[in-house]
N, C-alpha and C positions, 0 to 999 in steps of 0.2 A: 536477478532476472527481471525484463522488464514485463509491465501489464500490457497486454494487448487490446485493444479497445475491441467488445466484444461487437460480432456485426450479425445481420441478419443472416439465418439459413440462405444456401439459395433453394432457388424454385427451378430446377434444371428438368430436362425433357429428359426420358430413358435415354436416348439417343446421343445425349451431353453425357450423361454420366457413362455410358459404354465407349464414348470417344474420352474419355478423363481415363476411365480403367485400362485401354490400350495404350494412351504414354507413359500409367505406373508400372504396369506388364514391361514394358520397352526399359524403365527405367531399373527391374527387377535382378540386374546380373551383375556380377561384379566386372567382369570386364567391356560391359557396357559402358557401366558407369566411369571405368578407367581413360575410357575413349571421350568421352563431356569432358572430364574431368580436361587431359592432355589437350580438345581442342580448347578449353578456357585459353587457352595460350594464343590460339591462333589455328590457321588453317594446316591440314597437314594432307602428306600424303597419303595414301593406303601401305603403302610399303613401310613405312615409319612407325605404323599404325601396327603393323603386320609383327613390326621388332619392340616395339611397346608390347604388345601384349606375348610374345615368345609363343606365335601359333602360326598355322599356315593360312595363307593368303585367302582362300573359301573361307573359315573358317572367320576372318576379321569381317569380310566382306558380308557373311551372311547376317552378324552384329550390324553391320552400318544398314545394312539395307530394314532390319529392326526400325531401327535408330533413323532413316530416313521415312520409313510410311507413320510414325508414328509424329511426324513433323520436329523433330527435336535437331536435324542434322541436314544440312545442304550438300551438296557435289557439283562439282564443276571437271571438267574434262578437257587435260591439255596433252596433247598428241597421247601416245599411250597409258599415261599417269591420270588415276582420278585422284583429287583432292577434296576434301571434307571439311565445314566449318561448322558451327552451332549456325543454327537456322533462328532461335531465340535466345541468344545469350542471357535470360532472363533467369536460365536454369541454372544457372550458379549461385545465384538464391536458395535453390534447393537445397544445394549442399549446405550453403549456411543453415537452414535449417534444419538439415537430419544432424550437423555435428550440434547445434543446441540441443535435439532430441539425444543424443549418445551423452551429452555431457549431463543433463538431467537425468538417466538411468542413472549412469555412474554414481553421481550424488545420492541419488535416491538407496542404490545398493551398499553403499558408504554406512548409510544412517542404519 
């Protein structure tokens, strides 16, 4: 495992930390996360999105719309199709890091 260089707290404003707690809230669902996950790939439809997750069309939509106020997800709109991309492709980072956190349980439950 590597060392992390350790850094300063921050000094964040209530108003930072309740904008931080609404993209972890957004990032909280599994079929959320399945939708980051599938756009890492690239832009996609809603309808695609729709057959990804094996739910009905409100029900993807109301996820993205999550997943767009919490700034994690873009849309764009061509004739009747909206398409979706990461708005910060940055979050895939994340992942790397929760599967080092899963892979550190693991171990730790191991010993």
């Amino acid at each position: 495992m590597q060392k992390r260089k350790s850094r300063k707290p921050h000094r964040l404003s209530d108003a930072d930390y309740r904008l931080r707690a609404g993209i972890a809230q957004a990032l909280g669902n599994a079929n959320r996360l399945r939708i980051l996950d599938a756009l890492a790939g690239g832009e996609m439809c809603v309808c695609e999105l729709v057959e990804l997750l094996g739910c009905d069309q409100s029900t993807a939509s109301k996820h993205l719309a999550l997943l767009r106020g919490a700034g994690l997800v873009e849309d764009r709109k061509e004739g009747p199709r909206v398409y979706y991309r990461l708005a910060c492709p940055c979050v895939t980072g994340f992942f790397d890091c929760i599967e080092e956190v899963v892979a550190n349980r693991a171990e730790a439950l191991r010993r």
